[in-house]
Every structure is written in C-alpha cells, then in structure tokens.
C-alpha positions in Angstrom: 6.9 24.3 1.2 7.5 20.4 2.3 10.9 19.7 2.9 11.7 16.1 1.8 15.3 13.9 2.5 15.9 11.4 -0.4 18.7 9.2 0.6 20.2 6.7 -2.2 23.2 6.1 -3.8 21.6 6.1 -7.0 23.4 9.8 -8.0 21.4 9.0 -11.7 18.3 8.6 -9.7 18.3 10.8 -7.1 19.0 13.8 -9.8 16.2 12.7 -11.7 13.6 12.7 -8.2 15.0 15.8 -7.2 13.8 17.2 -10.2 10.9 15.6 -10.6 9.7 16.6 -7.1 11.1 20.3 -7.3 8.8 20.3 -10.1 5.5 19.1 -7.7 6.8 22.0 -5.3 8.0 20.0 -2.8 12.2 21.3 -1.1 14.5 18.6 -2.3 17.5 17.8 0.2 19.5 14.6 -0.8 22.3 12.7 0.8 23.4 9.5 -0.7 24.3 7.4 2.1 22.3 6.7 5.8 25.7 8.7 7.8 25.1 11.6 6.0 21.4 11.4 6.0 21.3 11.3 9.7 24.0 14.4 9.4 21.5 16.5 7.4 18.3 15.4 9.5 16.9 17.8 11.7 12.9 18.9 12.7 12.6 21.3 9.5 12.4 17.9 7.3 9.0 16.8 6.7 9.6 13.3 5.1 12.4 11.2 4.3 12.5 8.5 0.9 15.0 6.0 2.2 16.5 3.3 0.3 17.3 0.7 1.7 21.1 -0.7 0.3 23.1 2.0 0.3 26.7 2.0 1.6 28.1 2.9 5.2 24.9 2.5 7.1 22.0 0.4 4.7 18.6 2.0 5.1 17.3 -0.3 7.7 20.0 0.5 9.8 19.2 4.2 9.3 16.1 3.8 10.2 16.9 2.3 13.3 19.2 5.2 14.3 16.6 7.8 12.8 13.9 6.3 15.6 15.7 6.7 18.7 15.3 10.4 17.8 12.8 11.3 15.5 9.2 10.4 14.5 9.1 11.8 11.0 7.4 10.5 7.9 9.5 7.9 6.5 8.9 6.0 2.9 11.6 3.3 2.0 12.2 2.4 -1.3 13.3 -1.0 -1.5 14.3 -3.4 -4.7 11.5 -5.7 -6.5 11.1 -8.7 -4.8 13.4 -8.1 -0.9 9.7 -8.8 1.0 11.9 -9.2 4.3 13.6 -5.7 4.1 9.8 -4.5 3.4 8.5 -6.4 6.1 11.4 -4.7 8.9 11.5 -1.9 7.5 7.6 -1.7 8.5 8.2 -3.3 11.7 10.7 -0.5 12.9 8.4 2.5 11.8 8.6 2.7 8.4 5.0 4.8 7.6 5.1 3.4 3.7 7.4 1.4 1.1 7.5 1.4 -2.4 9.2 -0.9 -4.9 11.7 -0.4 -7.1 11.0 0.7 -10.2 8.0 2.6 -8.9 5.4 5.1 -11.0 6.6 8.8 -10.3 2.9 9.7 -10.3 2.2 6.9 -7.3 5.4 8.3 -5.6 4.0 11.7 -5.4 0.6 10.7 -4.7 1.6 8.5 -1.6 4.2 11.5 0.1 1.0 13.8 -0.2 -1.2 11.3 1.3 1.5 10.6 4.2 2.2 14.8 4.6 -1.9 15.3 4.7 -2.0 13.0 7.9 0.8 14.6 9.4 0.4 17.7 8.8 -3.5 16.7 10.0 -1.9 15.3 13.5 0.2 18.6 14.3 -2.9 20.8 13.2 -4.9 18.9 15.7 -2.2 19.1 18.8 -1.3 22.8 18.2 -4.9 23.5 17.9 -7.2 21.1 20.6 -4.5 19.8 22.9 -7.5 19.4 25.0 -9.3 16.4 22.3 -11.0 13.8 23.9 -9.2 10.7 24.7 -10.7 7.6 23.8 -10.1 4.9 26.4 -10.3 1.0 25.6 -9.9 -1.1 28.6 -6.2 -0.2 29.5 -5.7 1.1 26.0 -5.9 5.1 26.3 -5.6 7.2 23.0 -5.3 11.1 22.7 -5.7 12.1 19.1 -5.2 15.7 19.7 -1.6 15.1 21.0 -1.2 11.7 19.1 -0.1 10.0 22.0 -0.8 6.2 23.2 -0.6 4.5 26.3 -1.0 1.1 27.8 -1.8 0.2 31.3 0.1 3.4 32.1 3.1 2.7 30.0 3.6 5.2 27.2 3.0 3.2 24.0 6.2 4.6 20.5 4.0 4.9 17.7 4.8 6.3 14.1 2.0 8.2 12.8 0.8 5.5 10.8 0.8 3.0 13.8 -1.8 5.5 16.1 -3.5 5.9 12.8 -4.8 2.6 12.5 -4.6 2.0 16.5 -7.1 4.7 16.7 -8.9 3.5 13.5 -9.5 0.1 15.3 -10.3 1.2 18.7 -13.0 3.2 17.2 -14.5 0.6 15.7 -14.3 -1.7 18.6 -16.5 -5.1 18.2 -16.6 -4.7 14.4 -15.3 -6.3 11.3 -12.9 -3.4 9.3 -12.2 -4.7 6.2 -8.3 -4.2 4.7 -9.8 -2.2 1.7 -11.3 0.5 4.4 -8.1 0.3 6.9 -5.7 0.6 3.4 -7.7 3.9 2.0 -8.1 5.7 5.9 -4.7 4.7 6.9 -2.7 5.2 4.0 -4.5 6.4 1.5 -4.2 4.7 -0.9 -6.6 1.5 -2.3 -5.4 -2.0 -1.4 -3.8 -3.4 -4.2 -3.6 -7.2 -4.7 -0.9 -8.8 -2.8 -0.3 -5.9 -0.9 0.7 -6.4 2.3 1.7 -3.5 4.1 -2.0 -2.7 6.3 -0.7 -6.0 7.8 2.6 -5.0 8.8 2.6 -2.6 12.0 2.8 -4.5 15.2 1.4 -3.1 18.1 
C-alpha cells in the first residue's frame, strides 16, 4: 500500500483527503505544518501533497529543506491564481502542482500517474542496474539507475526532470510536441494554459 504525506493547515481539508484517499487505498499520514512534515518524513513515504502557505515553514520552504535529503514524489497544492509559487515550486523539484479548489477525481488520477513512474524507475534499478546508458555529447543518461551526468559532473534530477531529459535525448534532432511531452512525462493531457511541461530547468 502507497504511503502518502499531506501537509496543510487546512484541518477541514486535510480530514476530508484523508478520507477520500483512505477510501482509493492509498496510507494517509498528515501533518499540518512544513516542521512537522519534515519530522514525519522518512524513505517509507511514497509521495508528499504539499501546500504551499502553511505556518512555521511555507511549503516552498519545505520543499527546499525536503531536497537536500530526499528525492520523493512531491505534488504542491497551491491557491488559484499564485503562478509564481507554481512556477518555484517547479523550479526546486516539485514533480506536479495542482490548484486550489482542485477535482478529487484529477487528484487521484495525477498521484497514480506520478507513483506508476516511480515505482517504474525503482523496478528498473533493482532489476537491470546494468540498462544501457544513452550518451549525448557530454550528456550521459542511465535509465536503469535514473542517474544523469554532465561533462562528468553528476547532474540532481527529480524523477520528473530525467523523465523528460531522457524523453528529449531520445528524440534528439526532432520536433516533440507539448501535447506528447505532457501525456509521457506526466501523464496527464496538456490542458490549455497549462504550463507546467515548461517549467523544469535543466
């Protein structure tokens, strides 16, 4: 069973996800602030939902902290409209956001989508630590072990990030539309202003 962290302050909400993701089958932990989210963090959780204002330590700042140390799954949940807090949030390794007040059933569907190609990245390194690595110039890429270098120099990716690194250098010299990047990467079909295929930085 999936183990998921859902930090808000939102005690009304956070009951109500719980819940709603017990239901889906999915281990609910929740902590309502980023200090006592980083507390209750530890390699048995699969994914976190992270909101980003919260009290004590905001969700960007969290994320920050959550980095230096880990590399799981994380899905912020920001307000309508705060583009900028999307936008970082994505730039420091965010995997996916989702805007408040979001569609349970698109909640669910995206945490599956993110948990298949995780699960899919730790299938392939336990099981064919040997896969080929795909070299681009100085650009090397080892899907098995999900691990990127460039020019020698180890290269901090989320899983998202070598995702769509890998996507690209496979398709080297040819035109990969946003629609076919959106559905591989994220799984999920681009949507109209929708904006978060553009967001990782490499």
């Amino acid at each position: 069973m999936n183990k998921i962290l859902l930090v808000d302050d939102d005690r009304e909400l956070t009951s109500l996800l719980k819940e709603l993701l017990e239901m889906e089958g999915f281990n609910v932990l929740v902590a309502h602030d980023g200090e006592q989210a980083l507390e209750l963090l530890d390699d048995s959780i699969d994914l976190l939902l992270l909101d980003v204002m919260m009290p004590k330590k905001n969700g960007i700042d969290t994320l920050k902290a959550l980095r230096q140390t880990h590399q799981t799954p994380v899905i912020m949940l920001t307000a309508r409209g705060s583009e900028l807090d999307r936008v970082l949030g994505l730039e420091l390794g965010a995997d996916d956001y989702l805007p408040k007040p979001f569609n349970d059933r698109e909640l669910v569907a995206r945490i599956r989508a993110i948990l298949r190609r995780s699960h899919w990245s730790e299938q392939q390194q336990s099981s064919d630590n040997g896969s080929p690595t795909l070299e681009v110039d100085a650009l090397s890429l080892n899907p098995g072990r999900q691990e990127a270098s460039f020019d020698g120099q180890t290269l901090e990716l989320t899983g998202t990030e070598f995702t769509l690194l890998y996507l690209l250098a496979q398709h080297l010299g040819q035109v990969v539309s946003r629609e076919h990047l959106s559905q591989e990467v994220l799984g999920k079909r681009l949507t109209p202003f929708d904006r978060a295929i553009d967001m990782p930085y490499f």
